[in-house]
CHARMM internal coordinates of N, CA and C (Angstrom, degrees):
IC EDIT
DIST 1 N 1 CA 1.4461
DIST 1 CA 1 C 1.5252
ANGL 1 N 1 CA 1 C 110.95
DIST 1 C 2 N 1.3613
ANGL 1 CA 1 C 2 N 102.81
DIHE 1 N 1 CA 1 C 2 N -24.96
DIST 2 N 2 CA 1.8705
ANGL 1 C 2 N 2 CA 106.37
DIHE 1 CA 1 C 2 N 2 CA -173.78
DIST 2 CA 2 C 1.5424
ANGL 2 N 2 CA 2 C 110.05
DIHE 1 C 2 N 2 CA 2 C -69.87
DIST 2 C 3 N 1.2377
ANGL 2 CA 2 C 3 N 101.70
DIHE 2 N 2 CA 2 C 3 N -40.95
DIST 3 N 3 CA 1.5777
ANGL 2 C 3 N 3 CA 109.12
DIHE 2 CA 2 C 3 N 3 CA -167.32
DIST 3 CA 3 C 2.1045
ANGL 3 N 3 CA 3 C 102.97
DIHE 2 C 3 N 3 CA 3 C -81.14
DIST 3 C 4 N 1.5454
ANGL 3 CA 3 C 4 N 106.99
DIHE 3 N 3 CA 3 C 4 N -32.95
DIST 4 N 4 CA 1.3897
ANGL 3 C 4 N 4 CA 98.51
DIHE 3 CA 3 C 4 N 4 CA 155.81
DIST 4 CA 4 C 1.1456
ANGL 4 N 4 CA 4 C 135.23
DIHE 3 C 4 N 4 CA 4 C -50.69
DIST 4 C 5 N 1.3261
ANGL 4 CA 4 C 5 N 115.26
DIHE 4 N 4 CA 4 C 5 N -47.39
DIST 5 N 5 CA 1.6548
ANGL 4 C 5 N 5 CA 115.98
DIHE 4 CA 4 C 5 N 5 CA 173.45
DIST 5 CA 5 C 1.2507
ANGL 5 N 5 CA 5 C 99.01
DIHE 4 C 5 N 5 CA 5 C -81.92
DIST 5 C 6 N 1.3884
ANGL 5 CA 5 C 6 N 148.44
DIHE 5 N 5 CA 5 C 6 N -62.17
DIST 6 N 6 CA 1.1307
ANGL 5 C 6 N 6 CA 138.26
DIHE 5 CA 5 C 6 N 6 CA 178.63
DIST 6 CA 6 C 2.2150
ANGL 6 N 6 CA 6 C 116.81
DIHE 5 C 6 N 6 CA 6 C -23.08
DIST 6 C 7 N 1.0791
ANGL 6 CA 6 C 7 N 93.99
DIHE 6 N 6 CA 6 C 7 N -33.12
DIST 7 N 7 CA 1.4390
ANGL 6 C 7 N 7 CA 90.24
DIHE 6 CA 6 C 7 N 7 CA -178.11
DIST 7 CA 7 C 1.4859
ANGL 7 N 7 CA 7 C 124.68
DIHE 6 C 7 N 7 CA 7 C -130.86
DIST 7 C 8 N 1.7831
ANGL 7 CA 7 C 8 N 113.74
DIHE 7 N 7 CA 7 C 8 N 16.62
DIST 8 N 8 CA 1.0681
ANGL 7 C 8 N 8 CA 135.71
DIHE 7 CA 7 C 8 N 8 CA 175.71
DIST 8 CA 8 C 1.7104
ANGL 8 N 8 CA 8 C 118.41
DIHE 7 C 8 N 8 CA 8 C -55.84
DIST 8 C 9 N 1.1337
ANGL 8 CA 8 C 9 N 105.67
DIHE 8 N 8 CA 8 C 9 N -33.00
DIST 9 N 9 CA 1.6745
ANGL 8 C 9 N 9 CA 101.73
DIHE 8 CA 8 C 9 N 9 CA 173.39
DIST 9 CA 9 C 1.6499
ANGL 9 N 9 CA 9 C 113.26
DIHE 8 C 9 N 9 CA 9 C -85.82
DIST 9 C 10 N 1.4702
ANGL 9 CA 9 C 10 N 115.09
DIHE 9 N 9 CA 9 C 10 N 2.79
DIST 10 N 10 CA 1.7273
ANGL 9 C 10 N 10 CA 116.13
DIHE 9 CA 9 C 10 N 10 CA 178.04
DIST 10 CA 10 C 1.3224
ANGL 10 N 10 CA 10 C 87.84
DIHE 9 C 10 N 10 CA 10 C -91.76
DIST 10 C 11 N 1.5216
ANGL 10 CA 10 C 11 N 101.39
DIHE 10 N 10 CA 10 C 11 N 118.59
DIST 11 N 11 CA 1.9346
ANGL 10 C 11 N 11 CA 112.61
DIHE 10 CA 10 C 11 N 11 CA 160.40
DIST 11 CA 11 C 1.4341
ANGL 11 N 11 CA 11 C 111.30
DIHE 10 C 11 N 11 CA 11 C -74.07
DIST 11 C 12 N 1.4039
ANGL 11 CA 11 C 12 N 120.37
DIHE 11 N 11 CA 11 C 12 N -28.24
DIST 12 N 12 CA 1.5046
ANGL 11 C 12 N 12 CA 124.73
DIHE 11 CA 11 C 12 N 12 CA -156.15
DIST 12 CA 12 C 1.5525
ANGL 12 N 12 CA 12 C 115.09
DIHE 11 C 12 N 12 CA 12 C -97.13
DIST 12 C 13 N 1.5040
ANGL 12 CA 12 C 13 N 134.94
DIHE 12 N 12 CA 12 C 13 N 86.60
DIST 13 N 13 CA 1.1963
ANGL 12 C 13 N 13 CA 134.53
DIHE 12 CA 12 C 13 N 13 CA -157.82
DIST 13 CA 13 C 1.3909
ANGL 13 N 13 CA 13 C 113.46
DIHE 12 C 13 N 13 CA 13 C -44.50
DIST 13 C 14 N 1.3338
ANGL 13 CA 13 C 14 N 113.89
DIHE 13 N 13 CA 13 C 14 N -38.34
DIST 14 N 14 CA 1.8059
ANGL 13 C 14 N 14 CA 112.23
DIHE 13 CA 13 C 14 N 14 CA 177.16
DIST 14 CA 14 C 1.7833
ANGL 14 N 14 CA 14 C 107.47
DIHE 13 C 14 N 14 CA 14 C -65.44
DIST 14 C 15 N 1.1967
ANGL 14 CA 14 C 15 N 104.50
DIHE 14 N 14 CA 14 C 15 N -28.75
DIST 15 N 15 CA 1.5235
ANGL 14 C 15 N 15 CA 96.10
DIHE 14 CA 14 C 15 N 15 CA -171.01
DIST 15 CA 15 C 1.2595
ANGL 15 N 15 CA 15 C 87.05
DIHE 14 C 15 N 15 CA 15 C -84.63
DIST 15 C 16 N 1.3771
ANGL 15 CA 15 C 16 N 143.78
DIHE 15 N 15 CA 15 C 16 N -54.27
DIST 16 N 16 CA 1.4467
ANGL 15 C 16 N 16 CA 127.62
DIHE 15 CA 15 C 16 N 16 CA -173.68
DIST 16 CA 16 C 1.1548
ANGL 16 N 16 CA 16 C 141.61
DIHE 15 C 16 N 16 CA 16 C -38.67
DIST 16 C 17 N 1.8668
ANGL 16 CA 16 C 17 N 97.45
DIHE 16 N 16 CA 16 C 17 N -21.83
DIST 17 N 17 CA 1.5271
ANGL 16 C 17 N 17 CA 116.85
DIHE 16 CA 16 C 17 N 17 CA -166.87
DIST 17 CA 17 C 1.3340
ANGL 17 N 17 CA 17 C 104.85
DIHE 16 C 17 N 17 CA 17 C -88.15
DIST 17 C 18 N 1.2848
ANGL 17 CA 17 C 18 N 103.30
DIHE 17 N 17 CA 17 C 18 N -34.28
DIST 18 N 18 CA 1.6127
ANGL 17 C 18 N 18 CA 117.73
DIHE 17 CA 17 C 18 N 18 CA -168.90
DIST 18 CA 18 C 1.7522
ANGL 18 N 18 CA 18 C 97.79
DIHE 17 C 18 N 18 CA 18 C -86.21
DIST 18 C 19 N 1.2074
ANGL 18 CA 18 C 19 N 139.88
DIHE 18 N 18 CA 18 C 19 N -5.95
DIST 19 N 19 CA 1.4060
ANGL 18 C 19 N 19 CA 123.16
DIHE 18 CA 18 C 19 N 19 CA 178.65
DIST 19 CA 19 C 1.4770
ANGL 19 N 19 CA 19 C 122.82
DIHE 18 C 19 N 19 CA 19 C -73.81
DIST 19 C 20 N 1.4144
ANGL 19 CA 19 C 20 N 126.73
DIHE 19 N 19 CA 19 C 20 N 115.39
DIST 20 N 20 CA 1.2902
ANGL 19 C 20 N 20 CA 128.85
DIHE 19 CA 19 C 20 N 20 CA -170.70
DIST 20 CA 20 C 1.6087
ANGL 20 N 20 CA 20 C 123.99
DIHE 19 C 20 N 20 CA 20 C -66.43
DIST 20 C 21 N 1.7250
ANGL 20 CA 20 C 21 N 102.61
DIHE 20 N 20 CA 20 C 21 N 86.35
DIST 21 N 21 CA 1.0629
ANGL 20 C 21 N 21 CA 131.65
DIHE 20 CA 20 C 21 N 21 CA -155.73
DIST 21 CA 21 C 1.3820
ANGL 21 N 21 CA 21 C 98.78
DIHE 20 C 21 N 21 CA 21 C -75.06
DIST 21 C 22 N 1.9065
ANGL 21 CA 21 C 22 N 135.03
DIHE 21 N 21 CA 21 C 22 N 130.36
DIST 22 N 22 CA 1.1171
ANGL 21 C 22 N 22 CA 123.55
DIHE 21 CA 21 C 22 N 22 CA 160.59
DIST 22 CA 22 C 1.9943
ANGL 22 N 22 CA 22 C 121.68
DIHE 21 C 22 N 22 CA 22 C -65.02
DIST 22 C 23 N 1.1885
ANGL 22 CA 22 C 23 N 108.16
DIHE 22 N 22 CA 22 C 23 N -6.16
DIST 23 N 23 CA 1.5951
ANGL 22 C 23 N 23 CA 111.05
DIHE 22 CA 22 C 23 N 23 CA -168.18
DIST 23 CA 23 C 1.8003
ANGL 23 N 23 CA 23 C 86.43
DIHE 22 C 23 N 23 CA 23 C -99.54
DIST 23 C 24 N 1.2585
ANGL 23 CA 23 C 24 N 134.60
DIHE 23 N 23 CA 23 C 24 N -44.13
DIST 24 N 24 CA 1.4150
ANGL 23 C 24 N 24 CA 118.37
DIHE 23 CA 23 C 24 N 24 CA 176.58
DIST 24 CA 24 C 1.4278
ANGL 24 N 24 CA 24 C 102.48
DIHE 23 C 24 N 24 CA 24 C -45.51
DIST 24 C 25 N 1.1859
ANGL 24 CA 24 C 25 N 113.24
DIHE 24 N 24 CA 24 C 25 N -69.88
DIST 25 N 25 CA 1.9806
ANGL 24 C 25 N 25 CA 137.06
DIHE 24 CA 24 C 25 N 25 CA -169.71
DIST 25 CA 25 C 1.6626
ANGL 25 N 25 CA 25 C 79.81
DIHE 24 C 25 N 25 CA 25 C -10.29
DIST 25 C 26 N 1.4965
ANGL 25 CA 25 C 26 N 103.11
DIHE 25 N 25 CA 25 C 26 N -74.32
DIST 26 N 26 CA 1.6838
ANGL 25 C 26 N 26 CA 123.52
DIHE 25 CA 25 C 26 N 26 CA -145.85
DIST 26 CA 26 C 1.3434
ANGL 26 N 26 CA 26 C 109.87
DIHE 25 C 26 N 26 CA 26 C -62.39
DIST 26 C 27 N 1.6185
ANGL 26 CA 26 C 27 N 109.95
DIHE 26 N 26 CA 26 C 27 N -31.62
DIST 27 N 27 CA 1.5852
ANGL 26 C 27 N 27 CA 102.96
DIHE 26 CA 26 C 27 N 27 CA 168.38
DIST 27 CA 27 C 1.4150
ANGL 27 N 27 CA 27 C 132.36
DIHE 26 C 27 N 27 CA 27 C -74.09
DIST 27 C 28 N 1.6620
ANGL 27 CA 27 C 28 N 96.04
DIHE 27 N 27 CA 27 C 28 N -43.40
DIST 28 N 28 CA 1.4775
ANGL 27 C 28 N 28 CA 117.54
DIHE 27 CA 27 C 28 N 28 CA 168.96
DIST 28 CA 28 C 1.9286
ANGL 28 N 28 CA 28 C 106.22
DIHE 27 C 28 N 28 CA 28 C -24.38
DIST 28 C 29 N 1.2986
ANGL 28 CA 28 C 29 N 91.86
DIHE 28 N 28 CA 28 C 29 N -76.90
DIST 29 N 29 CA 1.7634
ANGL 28 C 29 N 29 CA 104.16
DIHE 28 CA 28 C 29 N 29 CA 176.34
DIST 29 CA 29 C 1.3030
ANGL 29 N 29 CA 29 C 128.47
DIHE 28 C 29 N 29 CA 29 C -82.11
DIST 29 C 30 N 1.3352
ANGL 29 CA 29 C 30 N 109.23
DIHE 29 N 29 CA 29 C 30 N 15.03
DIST 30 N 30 CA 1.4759
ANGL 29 C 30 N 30 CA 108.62
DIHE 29 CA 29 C 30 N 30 CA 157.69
DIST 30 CA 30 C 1.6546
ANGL 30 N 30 CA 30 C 132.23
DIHE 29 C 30 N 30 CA 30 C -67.19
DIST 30 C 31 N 1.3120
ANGL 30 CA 30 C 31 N 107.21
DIHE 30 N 30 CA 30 C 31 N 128.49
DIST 31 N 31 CA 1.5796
ANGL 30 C 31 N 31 CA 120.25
DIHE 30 CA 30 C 31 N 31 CA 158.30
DIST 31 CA 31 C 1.6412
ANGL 31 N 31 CA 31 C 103.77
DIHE 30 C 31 N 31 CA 31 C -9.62
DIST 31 C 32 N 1.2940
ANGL 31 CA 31 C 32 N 116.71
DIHE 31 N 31 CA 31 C 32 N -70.51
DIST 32 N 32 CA 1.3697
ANGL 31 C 32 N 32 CA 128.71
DIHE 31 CA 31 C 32 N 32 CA 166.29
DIST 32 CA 32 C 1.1499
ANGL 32 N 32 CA 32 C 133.03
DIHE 31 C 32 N 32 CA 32 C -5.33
DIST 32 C 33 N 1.5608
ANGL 32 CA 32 C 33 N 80.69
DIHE 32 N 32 CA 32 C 33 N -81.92
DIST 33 N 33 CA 1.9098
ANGL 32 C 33 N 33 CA 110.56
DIHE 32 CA 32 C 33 N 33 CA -170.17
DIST 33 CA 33 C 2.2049
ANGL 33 N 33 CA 33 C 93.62
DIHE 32 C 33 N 33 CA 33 C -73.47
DIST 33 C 34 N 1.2298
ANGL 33 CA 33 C 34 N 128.48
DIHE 33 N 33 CA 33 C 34 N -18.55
DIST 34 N 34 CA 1.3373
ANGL 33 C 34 N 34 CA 117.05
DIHE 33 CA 33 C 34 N 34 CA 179.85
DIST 34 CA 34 C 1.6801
ANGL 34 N 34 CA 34 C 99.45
DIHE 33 C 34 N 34 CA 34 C -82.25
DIST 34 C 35 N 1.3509
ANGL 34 CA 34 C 35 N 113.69
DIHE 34 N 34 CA 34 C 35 N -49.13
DIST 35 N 35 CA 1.1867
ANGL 34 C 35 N 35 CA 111.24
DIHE 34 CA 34 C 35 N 35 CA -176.00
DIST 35 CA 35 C 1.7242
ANGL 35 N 35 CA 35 C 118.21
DIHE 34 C 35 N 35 CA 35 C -60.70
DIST 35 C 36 N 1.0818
ANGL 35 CA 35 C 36 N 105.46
DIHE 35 N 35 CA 35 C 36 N -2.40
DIST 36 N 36 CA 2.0886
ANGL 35 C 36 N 36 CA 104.10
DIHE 35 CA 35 C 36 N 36 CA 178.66
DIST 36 CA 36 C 1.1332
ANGL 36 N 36 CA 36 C 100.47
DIHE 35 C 36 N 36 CA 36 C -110.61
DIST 36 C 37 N 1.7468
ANGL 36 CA 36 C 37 N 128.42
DIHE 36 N 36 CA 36 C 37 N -8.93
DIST 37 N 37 CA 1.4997
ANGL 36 C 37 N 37 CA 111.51
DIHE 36 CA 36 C 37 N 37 CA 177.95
DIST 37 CA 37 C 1.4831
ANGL 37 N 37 CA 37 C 104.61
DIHE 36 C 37 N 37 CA 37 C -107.27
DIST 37 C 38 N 1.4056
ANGL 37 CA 37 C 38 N 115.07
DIHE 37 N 37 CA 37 C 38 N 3.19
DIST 38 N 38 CA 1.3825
ANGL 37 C 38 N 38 CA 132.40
DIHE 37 CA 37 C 38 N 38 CA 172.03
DIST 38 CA 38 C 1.3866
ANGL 38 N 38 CA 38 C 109.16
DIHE 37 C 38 N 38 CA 38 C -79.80
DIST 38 C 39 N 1.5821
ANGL 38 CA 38 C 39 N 122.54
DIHE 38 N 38 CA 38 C 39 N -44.42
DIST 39 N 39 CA 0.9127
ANGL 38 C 39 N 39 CA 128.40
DIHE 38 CA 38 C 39 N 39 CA -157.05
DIST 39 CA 39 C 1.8448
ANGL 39 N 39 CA 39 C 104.98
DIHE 38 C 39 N 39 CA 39 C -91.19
DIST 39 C 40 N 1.4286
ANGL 39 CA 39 C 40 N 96.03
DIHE 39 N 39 CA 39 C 40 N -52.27
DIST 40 N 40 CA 1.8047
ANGL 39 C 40 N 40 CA 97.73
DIHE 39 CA 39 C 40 N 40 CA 154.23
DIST 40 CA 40 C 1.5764
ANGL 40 N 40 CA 40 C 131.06
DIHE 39 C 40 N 40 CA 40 C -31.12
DIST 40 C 41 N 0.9492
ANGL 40 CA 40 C 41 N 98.97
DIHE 40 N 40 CA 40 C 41 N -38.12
DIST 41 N 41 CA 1.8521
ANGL 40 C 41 N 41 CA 105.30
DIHE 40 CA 40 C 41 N 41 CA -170.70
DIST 41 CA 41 C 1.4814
ANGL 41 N 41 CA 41 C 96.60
DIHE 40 C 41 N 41 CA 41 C -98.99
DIST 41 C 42 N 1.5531
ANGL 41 CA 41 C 42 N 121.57
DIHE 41 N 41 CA 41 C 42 N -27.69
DIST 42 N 42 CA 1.9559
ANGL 41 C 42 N 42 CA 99.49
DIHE 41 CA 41 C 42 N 42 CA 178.72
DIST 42 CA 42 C 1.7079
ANGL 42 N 42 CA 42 C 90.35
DIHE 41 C 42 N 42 CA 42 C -101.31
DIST 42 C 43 N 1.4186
ANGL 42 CA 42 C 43 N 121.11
DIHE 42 N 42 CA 42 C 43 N 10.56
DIST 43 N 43 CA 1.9171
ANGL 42 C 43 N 43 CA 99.37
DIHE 42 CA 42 C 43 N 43 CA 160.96
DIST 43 CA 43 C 1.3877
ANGL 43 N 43 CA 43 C 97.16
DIHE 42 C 43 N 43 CA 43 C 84.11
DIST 43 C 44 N 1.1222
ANGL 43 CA 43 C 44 N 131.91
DIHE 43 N 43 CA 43 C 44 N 16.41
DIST 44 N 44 CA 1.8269
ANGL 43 C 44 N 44 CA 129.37
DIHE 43 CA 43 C 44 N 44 CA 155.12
DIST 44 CA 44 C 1.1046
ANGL 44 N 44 CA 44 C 139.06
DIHE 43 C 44 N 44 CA 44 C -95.60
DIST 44 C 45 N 1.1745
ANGL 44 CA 44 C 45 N 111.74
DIHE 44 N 44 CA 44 C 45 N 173.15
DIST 45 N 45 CA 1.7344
ANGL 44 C 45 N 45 CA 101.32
DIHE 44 CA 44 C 45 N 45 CA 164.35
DIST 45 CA 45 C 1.0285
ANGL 45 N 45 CA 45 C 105.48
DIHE 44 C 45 N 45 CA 45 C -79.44
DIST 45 C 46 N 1.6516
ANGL 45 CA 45 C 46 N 112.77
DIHE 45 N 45 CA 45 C 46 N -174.54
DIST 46 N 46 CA 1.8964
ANGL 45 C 46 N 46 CA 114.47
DIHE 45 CA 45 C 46 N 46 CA -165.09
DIST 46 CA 46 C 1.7475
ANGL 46 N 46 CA 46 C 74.86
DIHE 45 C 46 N 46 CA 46 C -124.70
DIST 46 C 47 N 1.6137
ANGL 46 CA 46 C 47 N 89.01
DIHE 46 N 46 CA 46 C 47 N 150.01
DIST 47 N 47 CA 1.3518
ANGL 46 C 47 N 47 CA 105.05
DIHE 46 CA 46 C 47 N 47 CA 176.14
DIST 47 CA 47 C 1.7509
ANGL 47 N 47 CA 47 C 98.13
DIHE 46 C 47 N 47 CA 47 C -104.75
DIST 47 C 48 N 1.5145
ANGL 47 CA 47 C 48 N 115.06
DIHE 47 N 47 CA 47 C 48 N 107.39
DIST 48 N 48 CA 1.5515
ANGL 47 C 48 N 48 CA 99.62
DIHE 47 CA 47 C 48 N 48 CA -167.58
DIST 48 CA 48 C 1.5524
ANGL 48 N 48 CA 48 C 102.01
DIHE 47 C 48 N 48 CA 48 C -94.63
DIST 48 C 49 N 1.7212
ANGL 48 CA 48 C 49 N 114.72
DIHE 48 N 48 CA 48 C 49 N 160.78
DIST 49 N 49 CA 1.1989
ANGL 48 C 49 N 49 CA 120.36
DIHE 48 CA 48 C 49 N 49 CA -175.86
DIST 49 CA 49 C 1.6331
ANGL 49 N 49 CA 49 C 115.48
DIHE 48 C 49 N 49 CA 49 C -123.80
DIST 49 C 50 N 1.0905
ANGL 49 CA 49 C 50 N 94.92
DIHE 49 N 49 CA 49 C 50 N 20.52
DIST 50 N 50 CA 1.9623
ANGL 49 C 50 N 50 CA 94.58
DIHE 49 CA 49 C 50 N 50 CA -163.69
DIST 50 CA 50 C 1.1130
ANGL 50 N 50 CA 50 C 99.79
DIHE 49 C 50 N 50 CA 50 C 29.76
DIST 50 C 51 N 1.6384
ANGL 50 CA 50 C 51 N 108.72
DIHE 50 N 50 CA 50 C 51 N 88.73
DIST 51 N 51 CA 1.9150
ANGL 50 C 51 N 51 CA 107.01
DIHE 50 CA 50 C 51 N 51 CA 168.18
DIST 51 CA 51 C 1.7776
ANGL 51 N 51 CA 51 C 86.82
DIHE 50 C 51 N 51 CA 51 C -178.52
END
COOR INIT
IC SEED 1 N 1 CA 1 C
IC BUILD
């Protein structure tokens, strides 16, 4: 929802994509987001942690 309102007044999908969103930032480097590209490359499931 953050990154919706965060970019609700960009009409232009390329510019939307490209706006330096604080809720991307937070996923980008999430615990999370390391653990599913961790888990991708050894062929598992991801053990998720909401973090």
């Amino acid at each position: 929802m953050q990154l919706l309102s965060e970019t609700a007044q960009i009409a232009d999908t390329v510019e939307a994509v490209r706006f330096p969103a604080d809720a991307i930032n937070r996923l980008l480097t999430s615990q999370d987001m390391q653990e599913g590209v961790a888990a991708f490359a050894q062929k598992r499931k991801p053990r998720w942690r909401g973090r």
